[in-house]
N, C-alpha and C positions, 0 to 999 in steps of 0.2 A: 222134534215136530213142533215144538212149543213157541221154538225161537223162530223156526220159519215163517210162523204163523202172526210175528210181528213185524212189521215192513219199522223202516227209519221215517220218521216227520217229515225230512225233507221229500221225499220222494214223493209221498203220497199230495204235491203240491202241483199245480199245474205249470206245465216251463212258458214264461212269457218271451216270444219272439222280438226283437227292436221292427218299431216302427217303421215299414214301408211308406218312399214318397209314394206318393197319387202318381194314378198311372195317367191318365189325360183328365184334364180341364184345370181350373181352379182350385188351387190349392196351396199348404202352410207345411212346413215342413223344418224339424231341426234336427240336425244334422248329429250323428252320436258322439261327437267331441265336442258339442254344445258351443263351438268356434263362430258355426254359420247357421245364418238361417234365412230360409229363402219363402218368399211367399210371390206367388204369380202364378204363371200358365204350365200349365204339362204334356209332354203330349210322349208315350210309350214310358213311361216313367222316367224321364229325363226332364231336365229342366226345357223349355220348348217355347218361344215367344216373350211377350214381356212380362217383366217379374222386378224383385230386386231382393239382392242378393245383401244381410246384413251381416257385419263381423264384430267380435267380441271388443273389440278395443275402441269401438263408435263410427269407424268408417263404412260406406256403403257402396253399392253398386246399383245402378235404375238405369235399366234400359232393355234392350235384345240379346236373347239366349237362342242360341244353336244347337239342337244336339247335346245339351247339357254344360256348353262350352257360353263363355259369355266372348257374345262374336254379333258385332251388328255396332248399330248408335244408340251411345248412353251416354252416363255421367259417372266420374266417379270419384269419391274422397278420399283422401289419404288421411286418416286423424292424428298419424304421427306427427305428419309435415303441417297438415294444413293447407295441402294444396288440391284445386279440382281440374278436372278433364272433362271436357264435354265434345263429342266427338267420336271417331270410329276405331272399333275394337278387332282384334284378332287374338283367340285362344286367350284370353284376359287382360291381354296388352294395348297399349294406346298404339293404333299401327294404322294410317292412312293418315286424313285432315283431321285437325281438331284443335281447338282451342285451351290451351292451359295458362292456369290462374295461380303466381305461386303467392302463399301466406306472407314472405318479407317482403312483397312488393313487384310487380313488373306482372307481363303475361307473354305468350307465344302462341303466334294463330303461323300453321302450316301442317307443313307434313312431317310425320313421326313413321320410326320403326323402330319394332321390339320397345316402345317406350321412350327413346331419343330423340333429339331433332335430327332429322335425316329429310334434306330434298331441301324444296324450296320454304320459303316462310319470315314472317318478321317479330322479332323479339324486344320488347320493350322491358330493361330492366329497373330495379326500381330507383335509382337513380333518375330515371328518364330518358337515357341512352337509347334511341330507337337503332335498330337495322333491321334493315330486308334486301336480302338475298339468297345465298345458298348454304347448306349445314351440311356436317357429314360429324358423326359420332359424337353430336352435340354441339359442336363449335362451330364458329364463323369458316366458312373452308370453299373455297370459291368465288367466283364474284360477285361485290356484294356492295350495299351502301349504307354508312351508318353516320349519323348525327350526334356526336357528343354534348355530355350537360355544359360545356362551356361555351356551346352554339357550333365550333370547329363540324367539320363535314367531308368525311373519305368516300372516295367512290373507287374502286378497284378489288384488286386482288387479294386474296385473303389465302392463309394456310393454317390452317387447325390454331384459329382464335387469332392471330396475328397478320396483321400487313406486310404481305410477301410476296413480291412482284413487280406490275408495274397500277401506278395509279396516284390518285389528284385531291390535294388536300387542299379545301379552304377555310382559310380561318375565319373567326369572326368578327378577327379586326380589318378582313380584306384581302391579308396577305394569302399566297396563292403558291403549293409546292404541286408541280409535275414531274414524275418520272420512276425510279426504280428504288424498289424499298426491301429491307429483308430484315428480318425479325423485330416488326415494328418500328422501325428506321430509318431513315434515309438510307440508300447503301444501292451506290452504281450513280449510272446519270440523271441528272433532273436540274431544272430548274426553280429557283426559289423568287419568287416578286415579292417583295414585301410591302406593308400600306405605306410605308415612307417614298415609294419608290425606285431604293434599292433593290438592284437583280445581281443575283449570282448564279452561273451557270457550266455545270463541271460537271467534276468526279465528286461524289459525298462519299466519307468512311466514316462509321457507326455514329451516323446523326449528325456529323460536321463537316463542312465543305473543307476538301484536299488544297486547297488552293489559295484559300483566304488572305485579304490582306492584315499584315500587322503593325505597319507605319506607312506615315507620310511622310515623301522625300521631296523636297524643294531645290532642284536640279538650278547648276549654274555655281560659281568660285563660292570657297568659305565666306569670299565678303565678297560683298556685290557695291561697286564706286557708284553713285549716281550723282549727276551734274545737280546744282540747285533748280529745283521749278521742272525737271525734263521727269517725262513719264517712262512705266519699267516695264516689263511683262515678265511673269513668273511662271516655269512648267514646274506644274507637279505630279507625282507618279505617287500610285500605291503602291507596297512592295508587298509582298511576300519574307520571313524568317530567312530565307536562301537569296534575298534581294531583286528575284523577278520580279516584273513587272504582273500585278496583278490584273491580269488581260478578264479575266471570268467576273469581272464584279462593273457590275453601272451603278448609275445612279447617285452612290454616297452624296452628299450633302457637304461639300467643306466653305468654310466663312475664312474670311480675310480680316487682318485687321493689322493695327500696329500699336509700336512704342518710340518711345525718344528714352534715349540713354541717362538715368538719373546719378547725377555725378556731384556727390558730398564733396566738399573741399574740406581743408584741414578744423581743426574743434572749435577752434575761434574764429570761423567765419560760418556762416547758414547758409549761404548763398549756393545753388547749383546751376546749373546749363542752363534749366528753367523753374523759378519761381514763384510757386503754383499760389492765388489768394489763399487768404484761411476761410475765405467763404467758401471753397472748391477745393477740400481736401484730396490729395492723390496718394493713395498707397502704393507705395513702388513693388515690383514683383519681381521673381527675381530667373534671367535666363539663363543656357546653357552654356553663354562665353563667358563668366562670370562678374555681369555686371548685373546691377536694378533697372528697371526701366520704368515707367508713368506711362495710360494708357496715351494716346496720341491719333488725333483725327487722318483717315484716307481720303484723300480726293479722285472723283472719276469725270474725267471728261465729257468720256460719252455721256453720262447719265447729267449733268450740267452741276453745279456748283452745289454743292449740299452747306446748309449755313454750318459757319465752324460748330457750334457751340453744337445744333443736332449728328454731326459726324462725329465728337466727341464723345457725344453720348451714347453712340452705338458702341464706340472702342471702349468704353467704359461698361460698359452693360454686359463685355467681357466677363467671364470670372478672373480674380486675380491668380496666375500661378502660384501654385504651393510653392515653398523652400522645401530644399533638401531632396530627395532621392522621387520624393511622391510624382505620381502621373500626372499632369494637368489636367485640370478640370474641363469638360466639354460642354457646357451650357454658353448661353451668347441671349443676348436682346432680340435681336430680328431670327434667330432660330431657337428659341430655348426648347428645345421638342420642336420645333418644325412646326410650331401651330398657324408662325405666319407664312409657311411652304406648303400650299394648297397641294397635297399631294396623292397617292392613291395607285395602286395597280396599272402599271399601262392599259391593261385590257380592259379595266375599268374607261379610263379616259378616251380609249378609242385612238391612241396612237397620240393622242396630245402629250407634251412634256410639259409633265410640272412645273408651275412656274416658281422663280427663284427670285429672291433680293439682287438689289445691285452685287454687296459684297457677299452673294454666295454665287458656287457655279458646281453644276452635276458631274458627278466623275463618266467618264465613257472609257469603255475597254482600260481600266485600272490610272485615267491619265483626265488630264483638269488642266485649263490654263486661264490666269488672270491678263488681260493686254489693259494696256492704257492706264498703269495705278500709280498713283500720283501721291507722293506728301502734303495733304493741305497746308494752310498757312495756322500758324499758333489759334488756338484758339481762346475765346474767354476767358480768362485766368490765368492764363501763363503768360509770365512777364518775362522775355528772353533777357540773358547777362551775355553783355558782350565783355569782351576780354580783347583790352587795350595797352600797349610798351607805355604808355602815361596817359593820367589822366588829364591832361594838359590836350590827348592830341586825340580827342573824342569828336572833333569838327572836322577833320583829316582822314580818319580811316572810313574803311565801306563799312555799312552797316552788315552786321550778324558777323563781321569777322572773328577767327579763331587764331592767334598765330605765339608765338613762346615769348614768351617773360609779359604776357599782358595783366591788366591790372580788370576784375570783377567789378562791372558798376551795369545798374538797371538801366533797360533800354528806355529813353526819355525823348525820341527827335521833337523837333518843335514840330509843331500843327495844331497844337489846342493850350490850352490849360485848364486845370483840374482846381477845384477848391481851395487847396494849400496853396496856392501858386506857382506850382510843378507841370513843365510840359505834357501832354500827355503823347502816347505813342498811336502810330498812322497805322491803320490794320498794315499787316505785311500780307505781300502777295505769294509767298513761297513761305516751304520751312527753311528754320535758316540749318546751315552748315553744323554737321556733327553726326552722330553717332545713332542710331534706329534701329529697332527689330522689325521686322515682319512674323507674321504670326498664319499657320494655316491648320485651322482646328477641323476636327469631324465636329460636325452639328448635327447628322443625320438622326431622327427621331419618328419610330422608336427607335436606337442605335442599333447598327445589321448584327442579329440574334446577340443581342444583351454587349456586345462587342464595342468601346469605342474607341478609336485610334486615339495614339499618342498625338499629341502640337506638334509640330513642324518649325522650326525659327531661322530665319534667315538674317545674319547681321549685314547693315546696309549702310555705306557711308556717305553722306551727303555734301557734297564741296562745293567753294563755291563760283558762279559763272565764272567763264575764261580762267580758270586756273586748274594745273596737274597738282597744285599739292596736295597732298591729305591732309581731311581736315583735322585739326590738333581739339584733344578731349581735354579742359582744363584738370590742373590736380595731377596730371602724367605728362613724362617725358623730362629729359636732362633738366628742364628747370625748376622742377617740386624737389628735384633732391635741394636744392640750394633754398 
């Protein structure tokens, strides 16, 4: 009875209930995992109207409660990320329009579901990258247009973040790609205009056109004979690796230029074909038949008499070819980048063609031709050697002749005199008789995508009026051996 009669401590304590939310109006509330805690409107004890909903780790929720559900327009922070939402909610999710702001930079105004981009809307990342178009599970995914940080600008077809389809890219330098792309790349038909205005227009496989050209071919004999003083024409073709004609490609950019055949004589003589001053050094360079050559001025008729000494300078303004195995170099004077080939997108120009230098000409359908190119006459500094059977009979033969067992002496006709009391020589009207490259370089600039064709050389022999012989290169043939 004794023991009955004493209850335990704890019992005799009274049991404390957990706090009930408010059942309607205003009110505070924390939740028994001390996670959340909500202060705002009530309404049957559920959360009911505006309020805002705080969480243990500093992020928050402010806006419209349904039902206890946060479902309406609010705002809300993620404290992990650092990013916010402002905009329309469904069951606690970012799910209609609305705007979000991420912490590394960029934002997104459109539509969302379950928290995605999903529908339409534009996204700025922070790079500065804008697009607006269409999303689907977050990514670029239909059509869509977006502006890269390098100014470049797509409009088309998109597949889950990538350009996949058909669509139009232009660059910032002008240049301009249309047509069919897949996994961010060129890939199908399209064409490409570039600011130089070269076009290429085909089949592309992963980013590079199927078709492209990889040399220039200077059609016509290994040696091409030309009379003294007559004029030539040259076809040239782009070729393709498989040596088709590259029909898909416009535009290129090729320069013309030349050489005259620089020809050493044995160690105890200096004298060559032409004997350039020491005021106007020439470095010889070296071609494909295996001689040197000095640059050498072109004449064009159509365009009227260009003075020697400025057509030098253009064939001079050449880069000199490497020796040995290396590409020639594709820079020039009147195109070094094309700054003096006013050029730019057709579409830009309105159907205008860029205009071109005398010694350059546009490629069309893989194919270019020069008409009317002429050898000028020597220019300033090159003093021609003729090469005479005695020097006895220098009053007797034609000038600039070339013929076996002649004797090396500087061209002197009378018509003037010089200081020392040495004739001086008559400008000549032609180049004389011998030996010449031609030269047909890409100058296109920018080069078509990073690309720039090998030189082209054409050996050219020049004889002289009324005669079939060929002309004779001093230093070779039956009488050097002797």
């Amino acid at each position: 009875m004794a023991a009955a009669g004493h209850g335990s401590p704890s019992s005799s304590l009274p049991r404390r209930d957990p706090p009930r939310p408010p059942r309607d109006g205003y009110g505070v509330y924390v939740y028994p995992n001390s996670f959340f805690r909500y202060e705002g409107e009530w309404k049957g004890g559920k959360k009911h109207g505006r309020g805002k909903l705080l969480f243990k780790d500093g992020g928050y929720y402010e806006g419209e409660f349904t039902d206890g559900e946060i479902t309406g327009e609010g705002c809300r922070i993620w404290a992990s990320s650092g990013n916010t939402y402002s905009g329309q909610f469904v069951l606690g999710e970012p799910q209609g329009r609305g705007v979000m702001k991420y912490k590394a930079g960029g934002c997104y105004e459109g539509e969302l579901s379950h928290g995605m981009r999903e529908g339409y809307g534009r996204l700025v990342d922070r790079d500065g990258q804008a697009y607006w178009g269409w999303f689907h599970d977050n990514q670029r995914h239909g059509q869509g247009h977006m502006v890269f940080r390098n100014g470049d600008e797509y409009e088309g077809d998109w597949v889950r973040g990538q350009r996949q389809g058909h669509g139009v890219l232009r660059c910032a330098d002008g240049s301009t790609y249309e047509g069919q792309w897949h996994g961010d790349v060129f890939s199908g038909l399209g064409r490409m205009t570039l600011c130089s205005g070269a076009v290429y227009r085909g089949m592309w496989i992963n980013g590079h056109p199927a078709a492209q050209a990889r040399k220039i071919v200077i059609l016509g004999p290994e040696v091409m004979d030309v009379a003294q003083g007559s004029s030539f024409d040259l076809n040239v073709q782009l070729q393709q690796d498989s040596g088709e004609v590259a029909e898909s490609e416009d535009g290129r950019v090729l320069k013309i230029s030349a050489g005259v055949r620089y020809v050493q004589l044995p160690a105890y003589s200096e004298v060559s074909f032409f004997k350039v001053d020491k005021d106007n050094p020439e470095t010889p360079f070296q071609t494909p038949f295996g001689f040197e050559c000095i640059a050498y001025p072109l004449w064009s008729p159509k365009s009227g008499a260009l003075e020697p000494r400025a057509a030098l300078e253009s064939a001079r303004g050449d880069p000199l070819l490497p020796r040995g195995d290396r590409e020639p170099a594709a820079a020039s004077d009147t195109s070094q980048g094309q700054r003096d080939i006013p050029g730019g997108p057709p579409g830009e120009a309105r159907g205008c063609e860029p205009h071109c230098p005398e010694d350059c000409r546009r490629v069309e359908q893989g194919c270019a031709r020069f008409s009317d190119v002429c050898l000028g006459p020597p220019p300033p500094g090159y003093s021609p050697i003729l090469f005479l059977d005695d020097p006895r009979e220098a009053g007797g033969r034609p000038r600039g002749g070339l013929g076996p067992g002649r004797t090396p002496t500087t061209q002197d006709p009378p018509g003037g005199s010089r200081p020392d009391g040495a004739a001086t020589a008559e400008p000549a009207a032609a180049a004389f008789p011998g030996e010449y490259v031609v030269m047909i370089r890409d100058v296109t600039d920018p080069p078509f995508l990073g690309h720039v064709l090998p030189t082209a050389f054409k050996h050219l022999r020049v004889s002289g009026k009324g005669t079939d012989r060929q002309p004779h290169v001093p230093g070779e043939g039956p009488e050097s051996l002797s």
